[in-house]
N, C-alpha and C positions, 0 to 999 in steps of 0.2 A: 434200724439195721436191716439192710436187705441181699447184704451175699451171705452164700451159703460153701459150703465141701460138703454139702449133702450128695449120697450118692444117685439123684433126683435128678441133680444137677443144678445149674442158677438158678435156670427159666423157671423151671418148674417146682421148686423148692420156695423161690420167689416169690412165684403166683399164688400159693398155699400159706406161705408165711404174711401177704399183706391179708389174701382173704380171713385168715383168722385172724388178725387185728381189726380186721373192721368189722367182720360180723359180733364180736365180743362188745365192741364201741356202740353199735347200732343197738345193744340190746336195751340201752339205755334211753328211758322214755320221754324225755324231756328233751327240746331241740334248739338252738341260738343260731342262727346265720352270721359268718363272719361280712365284715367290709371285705374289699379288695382289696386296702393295706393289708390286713392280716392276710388274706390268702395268699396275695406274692409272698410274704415273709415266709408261709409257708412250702410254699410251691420251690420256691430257693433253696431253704434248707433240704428240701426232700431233693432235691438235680445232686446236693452235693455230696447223698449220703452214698457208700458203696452198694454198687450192685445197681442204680437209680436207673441207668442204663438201659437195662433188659427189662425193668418194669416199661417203660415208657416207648420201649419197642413193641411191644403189645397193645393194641391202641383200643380195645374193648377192657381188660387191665385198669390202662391212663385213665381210662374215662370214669372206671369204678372210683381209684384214688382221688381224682380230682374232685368229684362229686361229692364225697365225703369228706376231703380239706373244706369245702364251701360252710360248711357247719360244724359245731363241735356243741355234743350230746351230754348230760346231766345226770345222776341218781337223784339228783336234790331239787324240789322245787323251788325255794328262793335262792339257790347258788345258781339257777337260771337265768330267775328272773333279775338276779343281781350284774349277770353278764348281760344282758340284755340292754339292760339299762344304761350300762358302764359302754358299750358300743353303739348305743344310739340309734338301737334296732330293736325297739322295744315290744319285741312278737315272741311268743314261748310256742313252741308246737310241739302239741302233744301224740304222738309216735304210736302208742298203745296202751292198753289196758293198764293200769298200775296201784300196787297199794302201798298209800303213806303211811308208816309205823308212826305213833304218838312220840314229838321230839322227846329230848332226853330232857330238855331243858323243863322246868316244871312251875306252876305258880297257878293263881287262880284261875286265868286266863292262859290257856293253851293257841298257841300260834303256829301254823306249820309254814306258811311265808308273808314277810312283811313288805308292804308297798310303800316306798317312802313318798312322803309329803309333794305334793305339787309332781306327780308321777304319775306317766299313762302305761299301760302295761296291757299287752293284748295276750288272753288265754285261747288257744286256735287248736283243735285238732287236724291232724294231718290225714288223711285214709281214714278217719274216724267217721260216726263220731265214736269218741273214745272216753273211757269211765276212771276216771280218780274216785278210788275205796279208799276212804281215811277214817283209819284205827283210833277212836277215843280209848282209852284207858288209863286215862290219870286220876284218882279218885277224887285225888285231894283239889283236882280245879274245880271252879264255876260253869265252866263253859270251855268248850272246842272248837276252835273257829279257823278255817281254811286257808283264808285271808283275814291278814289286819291293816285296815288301809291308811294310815296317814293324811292331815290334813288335806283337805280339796283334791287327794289322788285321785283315781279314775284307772277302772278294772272292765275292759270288756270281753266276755267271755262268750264263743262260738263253737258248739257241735262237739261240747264237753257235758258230760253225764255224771253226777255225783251221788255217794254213795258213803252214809257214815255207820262206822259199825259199834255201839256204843258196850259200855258195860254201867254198874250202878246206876243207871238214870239219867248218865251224863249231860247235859243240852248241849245239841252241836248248832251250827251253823255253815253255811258257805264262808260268807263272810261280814265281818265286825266292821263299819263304818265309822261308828262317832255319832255326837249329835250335833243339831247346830248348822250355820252359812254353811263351816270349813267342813262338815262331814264329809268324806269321800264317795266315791259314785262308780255304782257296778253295773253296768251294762248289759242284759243278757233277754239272749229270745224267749219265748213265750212255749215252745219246746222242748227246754232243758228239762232231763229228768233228773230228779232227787229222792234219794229214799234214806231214813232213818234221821232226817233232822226235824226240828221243833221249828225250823224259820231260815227261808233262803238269805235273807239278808238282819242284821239286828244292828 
């Protein structure tokens, strides 16, 4: 929605109402680039909404909205990597600093996103490089593992910095492989800083 009876008036009630939807949207640290189908979809629907008008008379405005329909932003790292995949654009950018809470979901093996089977998946910082902190605290697993890669997947990760925060002695990891031909296969430079795990890879 973008008219207003604000006493502001459109323009300017306008220009304040999309900037705090985006800055709110942008805080979120994980990043997917749409196709071009989805952008017209979106681009469409936003000409038809009230008030679209006065945004796109503003052409430093235009250029904020546009820039931001081009992508749409995450809390979750495999609701990312899961959109990522499902569009065929399979690149996560990581935006800033962030820390993963321990899922809720719980069992020997703790996963915080899964890479399915026969799956390429790029981890990229954006203005980075940038630090994923992830929270072990589940007493009752084995093991905390970042990634859990499915057969033959393929995980390459760039100018991302990891950081595990354990309790009771937990063993963490980056990421879970497999063993075997089918093992999965993680990618990363010689760079990468890690602190608080027992093994970048297991």
């Amino acid at each position: 929605h973008f008219g207003s009876r604000s006493a502001l008036g459109p323009t300017v009630f306008t220009a304040l109402e999309v900037h705090h939807a985006i800055s709110r949207a942008m805080s979120l640290p994980f990043e997917v680039e749409l196709g071009m189908a989805d952008l017209s979809i979106y681009l469409w629907a936003l000409r038809q909404a009230p008030g679209a008008d006065e945004v796109y008379r503003q052409e430093a405005l235009r250029k904020i909205v546009v820039a931001f329909l081009s992508s749409e932003r995450f809390k979750d790292l495999e609701h990312a990597v899961r959109c990522a995949l499902a569009r065929h654009k399979p690149v996560v950018h990581l935006l800033r600093n962030v820390i993963l809470p321990c899922p809720s979901r719980t069992g020997r093996r703790v996963i915080w996103c899964s890479i399915p089977s026969d799956s390429c998946v790029t981890l990229v910082s954006r203005g980075g490089p940038w630090r994923i902190r992830q929270i072990c605290t589940d007493s009752a697993a084995v093991s905390h593992s970042l990634f859990g890669l499915g057969r033959r997947a393929r995980l390459s990760i760039r100018d991302v910095h990891f950081q595990a925060v354990t309790k009771y002695c937990i063993p963490a990891d980056v990421a879970a492989v497999g063993m075997g031909e089918e093992a999965g296969v993680v990618e990363m430079p010689d760079d990468v800083q890690t602190v608080g795990y027992i093994a970048m890879i297991r």
